[in-house]
PyMOL CGO cylinders between C-alpha atoms (Angstrom):
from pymol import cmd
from pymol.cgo import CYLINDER

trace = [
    CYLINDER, 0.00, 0.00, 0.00, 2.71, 2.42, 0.59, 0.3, 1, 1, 1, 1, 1, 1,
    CYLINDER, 2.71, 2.42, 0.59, 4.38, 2.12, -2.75, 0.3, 1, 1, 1, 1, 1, 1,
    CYLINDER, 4.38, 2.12, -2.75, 1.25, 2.97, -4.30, 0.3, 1, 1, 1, 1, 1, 1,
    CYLINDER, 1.25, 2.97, -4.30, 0.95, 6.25, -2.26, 0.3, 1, 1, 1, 1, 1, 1,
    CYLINDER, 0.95, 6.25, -2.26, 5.04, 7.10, -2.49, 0.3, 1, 1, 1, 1, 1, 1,
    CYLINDER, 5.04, 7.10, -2.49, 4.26, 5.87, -6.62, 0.3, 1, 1, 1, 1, 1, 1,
    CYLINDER, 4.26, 5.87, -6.62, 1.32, 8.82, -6.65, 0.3, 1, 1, 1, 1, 1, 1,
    CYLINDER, 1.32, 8.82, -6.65, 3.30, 11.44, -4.75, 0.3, 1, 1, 1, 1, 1, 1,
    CYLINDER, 3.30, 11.44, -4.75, 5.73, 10.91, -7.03, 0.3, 1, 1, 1, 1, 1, 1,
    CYLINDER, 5.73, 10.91, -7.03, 3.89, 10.91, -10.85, 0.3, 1, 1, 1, 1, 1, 1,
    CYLINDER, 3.89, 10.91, -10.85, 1.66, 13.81, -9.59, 0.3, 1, 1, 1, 1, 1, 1,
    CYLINDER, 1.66, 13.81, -9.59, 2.03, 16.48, -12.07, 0.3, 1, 1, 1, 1, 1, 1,
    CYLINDER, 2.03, 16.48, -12.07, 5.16, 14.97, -13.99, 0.3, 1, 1, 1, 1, 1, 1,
    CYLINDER, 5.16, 14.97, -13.99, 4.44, 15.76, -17.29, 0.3, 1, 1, 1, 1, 1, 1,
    CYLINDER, 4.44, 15.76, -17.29, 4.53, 19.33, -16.35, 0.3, 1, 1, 1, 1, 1, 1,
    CYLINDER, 4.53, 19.33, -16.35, 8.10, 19.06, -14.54, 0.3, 1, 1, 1, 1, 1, 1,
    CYLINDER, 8.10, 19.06, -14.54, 9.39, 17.50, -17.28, 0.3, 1, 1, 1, 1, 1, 1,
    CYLINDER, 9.39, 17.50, -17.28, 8.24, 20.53, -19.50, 0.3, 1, 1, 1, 1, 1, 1,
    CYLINDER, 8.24, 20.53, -19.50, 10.01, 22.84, -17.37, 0.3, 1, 1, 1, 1, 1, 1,
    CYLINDER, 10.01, 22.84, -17.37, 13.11, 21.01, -17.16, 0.3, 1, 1, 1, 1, 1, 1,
    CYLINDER, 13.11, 21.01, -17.16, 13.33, 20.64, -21.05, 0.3, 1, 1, 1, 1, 1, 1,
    CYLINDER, 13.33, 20.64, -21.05, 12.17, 24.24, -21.66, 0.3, 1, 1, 1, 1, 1, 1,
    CYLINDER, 12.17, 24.24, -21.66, 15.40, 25.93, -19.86, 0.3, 1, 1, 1, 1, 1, 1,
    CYLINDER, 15.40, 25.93, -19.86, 18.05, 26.89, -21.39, 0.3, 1, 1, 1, 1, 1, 1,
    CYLINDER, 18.05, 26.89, -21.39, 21.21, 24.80, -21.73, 0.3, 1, 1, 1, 1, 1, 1,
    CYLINDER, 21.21, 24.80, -21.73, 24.05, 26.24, -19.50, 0.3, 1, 1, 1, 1, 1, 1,
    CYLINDER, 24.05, 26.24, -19.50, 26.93, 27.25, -22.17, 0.3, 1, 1, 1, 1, 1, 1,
    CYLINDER, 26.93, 27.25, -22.17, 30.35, 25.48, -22.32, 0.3, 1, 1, 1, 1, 1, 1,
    CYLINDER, 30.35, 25.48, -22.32, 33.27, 27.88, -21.29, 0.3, 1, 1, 1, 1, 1, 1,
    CYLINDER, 33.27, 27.88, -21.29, 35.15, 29.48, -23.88, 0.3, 1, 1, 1, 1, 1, 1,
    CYLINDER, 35.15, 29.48, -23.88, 38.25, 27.67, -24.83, 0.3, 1, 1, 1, 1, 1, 1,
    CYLINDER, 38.25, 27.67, -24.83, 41.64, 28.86, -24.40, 0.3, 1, 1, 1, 1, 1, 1,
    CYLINDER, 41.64, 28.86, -24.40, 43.72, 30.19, -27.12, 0.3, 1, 1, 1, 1, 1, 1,
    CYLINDER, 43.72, 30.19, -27.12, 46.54, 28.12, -27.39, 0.3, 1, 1, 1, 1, 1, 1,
    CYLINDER, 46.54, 28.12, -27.39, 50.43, 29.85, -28.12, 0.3, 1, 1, 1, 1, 1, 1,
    CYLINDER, 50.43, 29.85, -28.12, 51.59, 26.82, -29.91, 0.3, 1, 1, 1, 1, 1, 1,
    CYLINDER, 51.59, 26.82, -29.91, 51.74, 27.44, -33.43, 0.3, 1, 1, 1, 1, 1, 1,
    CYLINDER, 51.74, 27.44, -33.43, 50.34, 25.23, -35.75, 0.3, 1, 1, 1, 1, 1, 1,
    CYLINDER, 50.34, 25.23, -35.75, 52.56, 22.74, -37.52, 0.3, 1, 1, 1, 1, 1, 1,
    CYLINDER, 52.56, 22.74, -37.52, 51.15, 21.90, -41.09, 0.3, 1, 1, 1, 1, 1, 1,
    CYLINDER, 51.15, 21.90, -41.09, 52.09, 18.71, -42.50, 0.3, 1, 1, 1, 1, 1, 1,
    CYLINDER, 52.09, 18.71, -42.50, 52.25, 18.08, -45.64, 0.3, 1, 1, 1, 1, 1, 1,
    CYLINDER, 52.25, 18.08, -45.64, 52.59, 14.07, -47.69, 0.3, 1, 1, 1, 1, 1, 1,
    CYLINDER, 52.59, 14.07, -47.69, 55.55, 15.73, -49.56, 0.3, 1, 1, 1, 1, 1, 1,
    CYLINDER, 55.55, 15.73, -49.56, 57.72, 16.26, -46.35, 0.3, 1, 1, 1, 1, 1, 1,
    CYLINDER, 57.72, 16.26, -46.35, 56.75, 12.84, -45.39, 0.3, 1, 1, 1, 1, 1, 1,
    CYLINDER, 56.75, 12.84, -45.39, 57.73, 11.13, -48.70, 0.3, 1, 1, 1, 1, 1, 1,
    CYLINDER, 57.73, 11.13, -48.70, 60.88, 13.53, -48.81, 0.3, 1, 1, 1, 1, 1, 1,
    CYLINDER, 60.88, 13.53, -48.81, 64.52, 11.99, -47.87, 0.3, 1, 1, 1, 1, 1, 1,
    CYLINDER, 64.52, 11.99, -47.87, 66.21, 12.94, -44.68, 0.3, 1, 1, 1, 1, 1, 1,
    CYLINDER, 66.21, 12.94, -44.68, 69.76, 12.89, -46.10, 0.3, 1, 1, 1, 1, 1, 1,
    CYLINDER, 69.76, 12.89, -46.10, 71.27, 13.30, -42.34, 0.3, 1, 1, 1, 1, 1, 1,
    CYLINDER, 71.27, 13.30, -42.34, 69.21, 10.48, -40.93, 0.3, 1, 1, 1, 1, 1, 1,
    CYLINDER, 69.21, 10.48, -40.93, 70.03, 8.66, -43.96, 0.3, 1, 1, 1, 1, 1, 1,
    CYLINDER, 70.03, 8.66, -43.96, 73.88, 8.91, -43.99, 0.3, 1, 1, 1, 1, 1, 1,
    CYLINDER, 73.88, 8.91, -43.99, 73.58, 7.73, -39.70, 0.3, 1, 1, 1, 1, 1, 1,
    CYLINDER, 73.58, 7.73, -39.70, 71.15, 4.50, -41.13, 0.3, 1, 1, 1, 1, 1, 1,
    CYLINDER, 71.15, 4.50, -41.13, 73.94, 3.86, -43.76, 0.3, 1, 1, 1, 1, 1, 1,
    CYLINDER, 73.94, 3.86, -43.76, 76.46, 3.52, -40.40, 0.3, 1, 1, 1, 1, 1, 1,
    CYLINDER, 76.46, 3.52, -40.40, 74.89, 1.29, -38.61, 0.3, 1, 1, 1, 1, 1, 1,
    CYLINDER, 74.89, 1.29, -38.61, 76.21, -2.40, -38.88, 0.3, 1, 1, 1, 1, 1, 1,
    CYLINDER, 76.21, -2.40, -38.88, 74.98, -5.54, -38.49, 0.3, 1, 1, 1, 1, 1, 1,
    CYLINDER, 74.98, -5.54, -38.49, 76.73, -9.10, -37.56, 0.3, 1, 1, 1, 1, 1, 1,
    CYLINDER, 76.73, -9.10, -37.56, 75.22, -12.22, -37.07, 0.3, 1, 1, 1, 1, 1, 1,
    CYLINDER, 75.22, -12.22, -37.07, 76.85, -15.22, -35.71, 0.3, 1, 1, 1, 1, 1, 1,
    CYLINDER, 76.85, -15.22, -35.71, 76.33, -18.95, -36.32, 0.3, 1, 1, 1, 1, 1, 1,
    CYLINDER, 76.33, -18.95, -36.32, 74.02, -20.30, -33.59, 0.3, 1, 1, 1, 1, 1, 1,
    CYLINDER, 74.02, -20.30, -33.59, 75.47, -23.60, -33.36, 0.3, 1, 1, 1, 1, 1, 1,
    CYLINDER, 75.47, -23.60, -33.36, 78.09, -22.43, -30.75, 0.3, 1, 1, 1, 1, 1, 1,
    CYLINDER, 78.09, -22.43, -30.75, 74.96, -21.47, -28.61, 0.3, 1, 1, 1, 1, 1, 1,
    CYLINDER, 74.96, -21.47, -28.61, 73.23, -24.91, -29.25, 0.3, 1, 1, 1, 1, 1, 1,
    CYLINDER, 73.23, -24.91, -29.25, 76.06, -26.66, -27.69, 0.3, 1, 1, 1, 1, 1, 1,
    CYLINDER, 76.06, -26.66, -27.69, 75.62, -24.87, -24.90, 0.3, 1, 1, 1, 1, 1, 1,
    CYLINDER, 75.62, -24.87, -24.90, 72.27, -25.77, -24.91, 0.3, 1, 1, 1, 1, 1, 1,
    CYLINDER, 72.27, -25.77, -24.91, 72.65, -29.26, -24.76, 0.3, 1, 1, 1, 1, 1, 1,
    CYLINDER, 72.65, -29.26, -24.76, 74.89, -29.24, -21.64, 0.3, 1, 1, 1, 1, 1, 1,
    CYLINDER, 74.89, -29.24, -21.64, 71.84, -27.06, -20.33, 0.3, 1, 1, 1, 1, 1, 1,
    CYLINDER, 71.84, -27.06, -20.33, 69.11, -29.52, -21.35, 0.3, 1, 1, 1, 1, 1, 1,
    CYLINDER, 69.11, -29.52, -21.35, 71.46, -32.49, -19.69, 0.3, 1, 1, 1, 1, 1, 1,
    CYLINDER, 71.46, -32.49, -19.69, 71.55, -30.88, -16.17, 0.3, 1, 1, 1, 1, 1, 1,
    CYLINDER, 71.55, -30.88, -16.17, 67.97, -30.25, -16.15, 0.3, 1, 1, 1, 1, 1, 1,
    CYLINDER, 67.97, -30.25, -16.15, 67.15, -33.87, -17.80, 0.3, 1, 1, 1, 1, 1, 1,
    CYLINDER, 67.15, -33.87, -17.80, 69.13, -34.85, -14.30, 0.3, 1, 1, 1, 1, 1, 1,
    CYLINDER, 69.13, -34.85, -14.30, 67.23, -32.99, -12.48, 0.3, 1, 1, 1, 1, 1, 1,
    CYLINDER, 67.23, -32.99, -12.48, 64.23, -34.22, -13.45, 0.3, 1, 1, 1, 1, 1, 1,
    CYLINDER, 64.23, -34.22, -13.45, 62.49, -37.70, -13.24, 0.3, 1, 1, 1, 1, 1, 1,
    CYLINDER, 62.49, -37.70, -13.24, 59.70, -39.56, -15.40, 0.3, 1, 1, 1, 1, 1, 1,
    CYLINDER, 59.70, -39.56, -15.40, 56.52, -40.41, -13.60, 0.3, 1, 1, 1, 1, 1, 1,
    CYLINDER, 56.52, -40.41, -13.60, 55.68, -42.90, -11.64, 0.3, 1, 1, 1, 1, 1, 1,
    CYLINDER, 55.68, -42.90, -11.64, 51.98, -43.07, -11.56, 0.3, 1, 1, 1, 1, 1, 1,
    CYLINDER, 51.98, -43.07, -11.56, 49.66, -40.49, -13.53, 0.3, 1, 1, 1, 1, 1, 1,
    CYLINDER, 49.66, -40.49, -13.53, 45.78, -41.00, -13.72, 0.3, 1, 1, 1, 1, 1, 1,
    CYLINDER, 45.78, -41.00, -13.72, 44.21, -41.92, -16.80, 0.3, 1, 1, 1, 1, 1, 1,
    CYLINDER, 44.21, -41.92, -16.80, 42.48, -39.51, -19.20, 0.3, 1, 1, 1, 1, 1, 1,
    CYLINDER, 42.48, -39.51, -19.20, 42.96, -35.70, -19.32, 0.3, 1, 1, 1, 1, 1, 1,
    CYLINDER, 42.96, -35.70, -19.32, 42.20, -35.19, -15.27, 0.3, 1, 1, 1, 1, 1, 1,
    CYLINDER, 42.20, -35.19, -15.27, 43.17, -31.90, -14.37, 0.3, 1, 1, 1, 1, 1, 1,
    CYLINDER, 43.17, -31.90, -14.37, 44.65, -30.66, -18.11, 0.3, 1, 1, 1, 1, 1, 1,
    CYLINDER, 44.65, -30.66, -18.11, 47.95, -32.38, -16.61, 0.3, 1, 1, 1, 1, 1, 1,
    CYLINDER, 47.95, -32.38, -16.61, 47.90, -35.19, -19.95, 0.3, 1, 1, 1, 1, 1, 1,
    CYLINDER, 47.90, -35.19, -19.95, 50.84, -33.58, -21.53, 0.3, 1, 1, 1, 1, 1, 1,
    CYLINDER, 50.84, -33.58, -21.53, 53.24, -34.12, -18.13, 0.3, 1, 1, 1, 1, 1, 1,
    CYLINDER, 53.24, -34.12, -18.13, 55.61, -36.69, -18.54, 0.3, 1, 1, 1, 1, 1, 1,
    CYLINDER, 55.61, -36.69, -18.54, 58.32, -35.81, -15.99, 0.3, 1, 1, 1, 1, 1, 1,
    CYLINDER, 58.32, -35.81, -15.99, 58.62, -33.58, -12.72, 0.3, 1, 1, 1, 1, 1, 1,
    CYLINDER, 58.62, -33.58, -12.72, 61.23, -31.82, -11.20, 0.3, 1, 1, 1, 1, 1, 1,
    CYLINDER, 61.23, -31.82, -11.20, 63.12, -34.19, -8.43, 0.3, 1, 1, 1, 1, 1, 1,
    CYLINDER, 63.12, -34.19, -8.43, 62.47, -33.72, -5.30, 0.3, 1, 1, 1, 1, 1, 1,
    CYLINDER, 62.47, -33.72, -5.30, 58.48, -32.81, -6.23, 0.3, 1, 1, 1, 1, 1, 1,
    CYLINDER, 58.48, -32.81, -6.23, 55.04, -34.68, -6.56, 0.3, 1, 1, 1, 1, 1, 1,
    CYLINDER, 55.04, -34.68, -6.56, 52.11, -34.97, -8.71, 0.3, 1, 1, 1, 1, 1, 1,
    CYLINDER, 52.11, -34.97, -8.71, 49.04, -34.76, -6.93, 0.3, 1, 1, 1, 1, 1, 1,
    CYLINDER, 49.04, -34.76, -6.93, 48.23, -38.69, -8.42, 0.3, 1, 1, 1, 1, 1, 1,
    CYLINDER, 48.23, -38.69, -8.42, 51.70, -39.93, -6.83, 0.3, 1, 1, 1, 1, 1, 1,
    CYLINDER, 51.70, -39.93, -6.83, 51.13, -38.22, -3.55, 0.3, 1, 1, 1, 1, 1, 1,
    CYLINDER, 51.13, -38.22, -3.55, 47.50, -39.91, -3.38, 0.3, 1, 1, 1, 1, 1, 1,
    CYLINDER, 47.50, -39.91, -3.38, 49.11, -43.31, -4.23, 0.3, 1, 1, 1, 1, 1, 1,
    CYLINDER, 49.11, -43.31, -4.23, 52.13, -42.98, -2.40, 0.3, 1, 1, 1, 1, 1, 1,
    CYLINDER, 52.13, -42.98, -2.40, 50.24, -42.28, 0.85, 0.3, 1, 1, 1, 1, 1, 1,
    CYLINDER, 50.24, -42.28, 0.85, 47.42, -44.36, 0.28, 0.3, 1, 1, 1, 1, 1, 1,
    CYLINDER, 47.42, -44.36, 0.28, 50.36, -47.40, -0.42, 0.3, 1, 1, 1, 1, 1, 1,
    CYLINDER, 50.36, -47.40, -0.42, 51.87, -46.25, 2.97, 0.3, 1, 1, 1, 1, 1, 1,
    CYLINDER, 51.87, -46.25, 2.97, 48.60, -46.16, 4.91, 0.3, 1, 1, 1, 1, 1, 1,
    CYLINDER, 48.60, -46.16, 4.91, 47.44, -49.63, 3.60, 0.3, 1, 1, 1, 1, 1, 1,
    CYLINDER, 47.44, -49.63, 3.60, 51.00, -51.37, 3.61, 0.3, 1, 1, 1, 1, 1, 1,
    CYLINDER, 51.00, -51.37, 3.61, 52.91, -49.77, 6.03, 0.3, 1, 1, 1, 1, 1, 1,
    CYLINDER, 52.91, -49.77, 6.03, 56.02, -52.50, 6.52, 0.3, 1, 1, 1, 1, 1, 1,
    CYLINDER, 56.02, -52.50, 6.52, 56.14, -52.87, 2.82, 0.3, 1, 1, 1, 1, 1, 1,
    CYLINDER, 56.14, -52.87, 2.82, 55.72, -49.02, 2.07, 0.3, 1, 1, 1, 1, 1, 1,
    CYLINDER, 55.72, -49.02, 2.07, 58.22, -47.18, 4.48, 0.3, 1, 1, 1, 1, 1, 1,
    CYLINDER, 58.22, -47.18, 4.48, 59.01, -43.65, 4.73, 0.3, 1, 1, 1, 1, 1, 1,
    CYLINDER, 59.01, -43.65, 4.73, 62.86, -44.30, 3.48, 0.3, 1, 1, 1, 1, 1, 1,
    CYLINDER, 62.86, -44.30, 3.48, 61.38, -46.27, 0.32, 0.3, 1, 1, 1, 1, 1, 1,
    CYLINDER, 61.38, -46.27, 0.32, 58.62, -43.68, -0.65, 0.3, 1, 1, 1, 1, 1, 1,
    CYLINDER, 58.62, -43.68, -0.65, 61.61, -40.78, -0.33, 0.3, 1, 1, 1, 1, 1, 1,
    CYLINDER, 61.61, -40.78, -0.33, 63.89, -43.04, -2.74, 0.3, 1, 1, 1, 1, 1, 1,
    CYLINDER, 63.89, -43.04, -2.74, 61.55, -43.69, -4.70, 0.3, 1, 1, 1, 1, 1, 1,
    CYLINDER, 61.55, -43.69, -4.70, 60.25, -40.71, -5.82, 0.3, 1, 1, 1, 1, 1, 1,
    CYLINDER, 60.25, -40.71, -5.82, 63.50, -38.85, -5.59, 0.3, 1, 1, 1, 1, 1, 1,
    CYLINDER, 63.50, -38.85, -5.59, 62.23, -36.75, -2.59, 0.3, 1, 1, 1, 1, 1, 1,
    CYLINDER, 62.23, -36.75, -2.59, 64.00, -35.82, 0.79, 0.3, 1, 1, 1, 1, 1, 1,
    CYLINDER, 64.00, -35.82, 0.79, 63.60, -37.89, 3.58, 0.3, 1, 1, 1, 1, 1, 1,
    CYLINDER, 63.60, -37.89, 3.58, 62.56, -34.94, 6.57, 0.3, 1, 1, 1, 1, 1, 1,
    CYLINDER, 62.56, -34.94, 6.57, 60.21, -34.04, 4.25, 0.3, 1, 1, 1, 1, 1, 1,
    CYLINDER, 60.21, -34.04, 4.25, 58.61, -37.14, 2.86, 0.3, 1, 1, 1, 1, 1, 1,
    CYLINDER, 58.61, -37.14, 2.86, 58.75, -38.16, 7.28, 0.3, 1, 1, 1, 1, 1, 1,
    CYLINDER, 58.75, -38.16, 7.28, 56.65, -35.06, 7.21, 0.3, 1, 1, 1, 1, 1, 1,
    CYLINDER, 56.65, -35.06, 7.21, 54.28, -35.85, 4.52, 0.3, 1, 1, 1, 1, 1, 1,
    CYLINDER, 54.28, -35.85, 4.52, 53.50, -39.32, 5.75, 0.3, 1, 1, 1, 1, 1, 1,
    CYLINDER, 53.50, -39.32, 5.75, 52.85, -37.90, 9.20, 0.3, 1, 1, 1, 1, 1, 1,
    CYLINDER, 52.85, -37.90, 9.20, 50.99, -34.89, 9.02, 0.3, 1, 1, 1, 1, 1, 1,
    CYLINDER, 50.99, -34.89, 9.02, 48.58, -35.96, 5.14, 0.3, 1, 1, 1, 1, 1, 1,
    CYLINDER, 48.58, -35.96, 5.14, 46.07, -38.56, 4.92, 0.3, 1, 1, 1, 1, 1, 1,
    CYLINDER, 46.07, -38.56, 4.92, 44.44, -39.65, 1.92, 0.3, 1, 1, 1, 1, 1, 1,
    CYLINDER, 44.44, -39.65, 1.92, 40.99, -39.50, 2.43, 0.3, 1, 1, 1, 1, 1, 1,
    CYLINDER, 40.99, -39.50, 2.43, 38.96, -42.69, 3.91, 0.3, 1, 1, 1, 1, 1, 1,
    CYLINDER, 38.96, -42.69, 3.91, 35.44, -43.64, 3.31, 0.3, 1, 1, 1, 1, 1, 1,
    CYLINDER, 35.44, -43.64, 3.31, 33.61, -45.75, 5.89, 0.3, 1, 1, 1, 1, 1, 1,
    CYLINDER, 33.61, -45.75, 5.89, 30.35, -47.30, 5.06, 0.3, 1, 1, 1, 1, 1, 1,
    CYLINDER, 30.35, -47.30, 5.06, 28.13, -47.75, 7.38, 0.3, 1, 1, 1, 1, 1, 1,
    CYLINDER, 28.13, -47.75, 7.38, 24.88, -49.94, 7.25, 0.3, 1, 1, 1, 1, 1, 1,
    CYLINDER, 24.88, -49.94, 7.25, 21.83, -49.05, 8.46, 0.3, 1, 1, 1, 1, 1, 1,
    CYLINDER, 21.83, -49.05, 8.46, 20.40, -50.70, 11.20, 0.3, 1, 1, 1, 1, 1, 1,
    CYLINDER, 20.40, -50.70, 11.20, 17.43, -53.02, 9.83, 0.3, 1, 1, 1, 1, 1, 1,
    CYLINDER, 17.43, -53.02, 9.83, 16.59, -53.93, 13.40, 0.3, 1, 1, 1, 1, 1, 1,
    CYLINDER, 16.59, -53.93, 13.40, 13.21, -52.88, 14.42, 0.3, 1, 1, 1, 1, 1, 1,
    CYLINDER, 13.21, -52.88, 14.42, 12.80, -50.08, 11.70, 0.3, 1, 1, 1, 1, 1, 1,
    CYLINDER, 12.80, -50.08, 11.70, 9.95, -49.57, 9.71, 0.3, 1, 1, 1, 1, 1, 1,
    CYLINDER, 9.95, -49.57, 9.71, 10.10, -49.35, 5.94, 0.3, 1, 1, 1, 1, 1, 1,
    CYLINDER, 10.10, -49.35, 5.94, 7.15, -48.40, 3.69, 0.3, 1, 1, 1, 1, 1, 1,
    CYLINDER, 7.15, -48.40, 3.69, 6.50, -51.54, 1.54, 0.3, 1, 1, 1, 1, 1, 1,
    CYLINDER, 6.50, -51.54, 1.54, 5.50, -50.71, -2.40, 0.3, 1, 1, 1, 1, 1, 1,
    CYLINDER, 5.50, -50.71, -2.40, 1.92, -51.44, -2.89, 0.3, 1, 1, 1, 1, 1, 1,
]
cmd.load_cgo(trace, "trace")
């Protein structure tokens, strides 16, 4: 009810507000400022014309290039110290989980979030089989850390628990 009123109070005589608004006059923009910069006309024939002083300093400059196969050599002994310090995975989940299809190796000393899950899930179901020295060798990681890892992250567990049938009333289908 009090929208209606608050709608009334405010359409009440609109049509001739909005006459009186439209009928002022327009407040006028400020006059501009005359400028002291003088005007620079240009022209397509200075464009197109030669600068012979910027020509004669272009004619200067000079260019060597050197065979890159001295760099690629380089390169190599590059691309062997990081193919150390990387390793090929272990265990990757199949399909295109996580956009992570195209990773075949990791850095050393890192995980995958697949070989964490199945490296602590192996440890939590197989612990004598599965220790904290043969996870850290195995996946190239340190041993404080991987100590650290098995102690403090837990795969997730799911317990199933039945309902109790004893004494509870189901609806039977008709």
């Amino acid at each position: 009810m009090g929208a209606r009123v608050a709608r009334m109070f405010r359409n009440v005589n609109i049509e001739n507000r909005v006459h009186r608004e439209i009928s002022k006059e327009k407040p006028r923009a400020a006059p501009r400022h005359t400028a002291d910069i003088p005007e620079v006309e240009v022209t397509t024939e200075s464009v197109h014309q030669k600068n012979d002083p910027l020509l004669a300093l272009l004619k200067s400059v000079y260019v060597e290039s050197k065979d890159p196969v001295a760099e690629a050599e380089g390169q190599k002994e590059v691309t062997a110290v990081v193919e150390l310090l990387r390793r090929p995975l272990k265990y990757s989940l199949p399909g295109d989980l996580y956009g992570l299809s195209e990773l075949t190796d990791v850095p050393k000393g890192k995980l995958t979030i697949a070989e964490a899950l199945k490296a602590l899930s192996s440890h939590q179901r197989q612990p004598q089989t599965w220790t904290v020295e043969k996870i850290s060798e195995e996946y190239c990681l340190n041993l404080k850390e991987t100590q650290a890892l098995v102690q403090f992250f837990m795969p997730f567990q799911v317990h199933i628990i039945p309902p109790k049938t004893d004494g509870v009333k189901q609806i039977k289908a008709s």
